[in-house]
N, C-alpha and C positions, 0 to 999 in steps of 0.2 A: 529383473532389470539388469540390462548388460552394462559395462561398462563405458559404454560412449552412452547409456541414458543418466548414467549415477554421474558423473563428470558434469553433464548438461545441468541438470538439478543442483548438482552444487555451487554452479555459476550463478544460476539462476536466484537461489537462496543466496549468495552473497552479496550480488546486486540489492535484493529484497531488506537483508540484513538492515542496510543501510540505513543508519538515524533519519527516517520522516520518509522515506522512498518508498515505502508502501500507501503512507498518508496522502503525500504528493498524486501519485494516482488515484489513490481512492475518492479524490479529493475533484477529480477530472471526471468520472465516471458516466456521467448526467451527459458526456459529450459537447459542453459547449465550452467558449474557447474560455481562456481565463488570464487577465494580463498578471505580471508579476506578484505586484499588492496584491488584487483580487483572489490570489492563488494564495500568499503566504496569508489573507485573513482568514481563507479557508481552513488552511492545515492549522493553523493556530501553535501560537509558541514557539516558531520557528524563526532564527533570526536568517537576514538576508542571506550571509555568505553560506550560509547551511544549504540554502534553499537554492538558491546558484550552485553550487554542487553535486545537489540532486538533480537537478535539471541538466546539467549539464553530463552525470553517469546514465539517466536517464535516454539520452536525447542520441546518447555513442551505442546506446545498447538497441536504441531502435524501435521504445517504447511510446516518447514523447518528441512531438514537432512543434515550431510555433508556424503558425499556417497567417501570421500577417497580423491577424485580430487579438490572437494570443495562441497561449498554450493547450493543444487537445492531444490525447492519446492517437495512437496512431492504429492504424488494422492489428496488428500485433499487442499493442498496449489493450485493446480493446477485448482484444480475443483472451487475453489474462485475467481480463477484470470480470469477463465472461466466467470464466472458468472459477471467480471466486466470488460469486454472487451469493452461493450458500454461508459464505461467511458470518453475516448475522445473525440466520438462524441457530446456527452453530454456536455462535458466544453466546445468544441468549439462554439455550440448554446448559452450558458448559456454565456459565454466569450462575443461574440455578442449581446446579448441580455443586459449585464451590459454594456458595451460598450452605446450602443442604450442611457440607464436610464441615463447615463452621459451627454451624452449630451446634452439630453432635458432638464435635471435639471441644466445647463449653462445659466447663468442670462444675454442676450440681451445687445448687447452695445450702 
């Protein structure tokens, strides 16, 4: 990977980085629109101005719109979420497999 892909990716992850900004999309995914409320009882835990925030690093980076009804991903936001759709499989292996490291590392009575 060249340096203008490593640059991109580190944006990209710092955007992600962000308290609830993965959630906030994940959250969108389903594609239908979601107003304010409806959004933050989804993400859950998130207080307003957090989630105002997000949306609004979100909204500059060209991931999320409100299209009038509410809040949906955008072609780009969409093509992301595409791209991380293996993600549950993934934690559930990954889940089991920490799972697994626990217990072996359980000191014998």
């Amino acid at each position: 990977m060249g340096a203008k892909e490593n640059a991109a990716v580190g944006q990209l992850l710092e955007l992600l980085e962000a308290r609830f900004a993965l959630r906030v999309l994940w959250a969108l995914k389903d594609g239908h629109p979601q107003t304010f409320r409806l959004l933050q009882d989804s993400v859950g835990h998130i207080t307003p101005n957090t989630l105002n925030t997000r949306i609004k690093e979100l909204r500059a980076a060209g991931l999320l719109i409100h299209d009038g009804k509410g809040y949906v991903v955008t072609a780009m936001g969409a093509d992301l979420l595409k791209r991380l759709n293996d993600l549950p499989a993934f934690a559930g292996k990954w889940s089991t497999s920490q799972a697994k490291i626990a217990t072996a590392k359980k000191p014998a009575k």
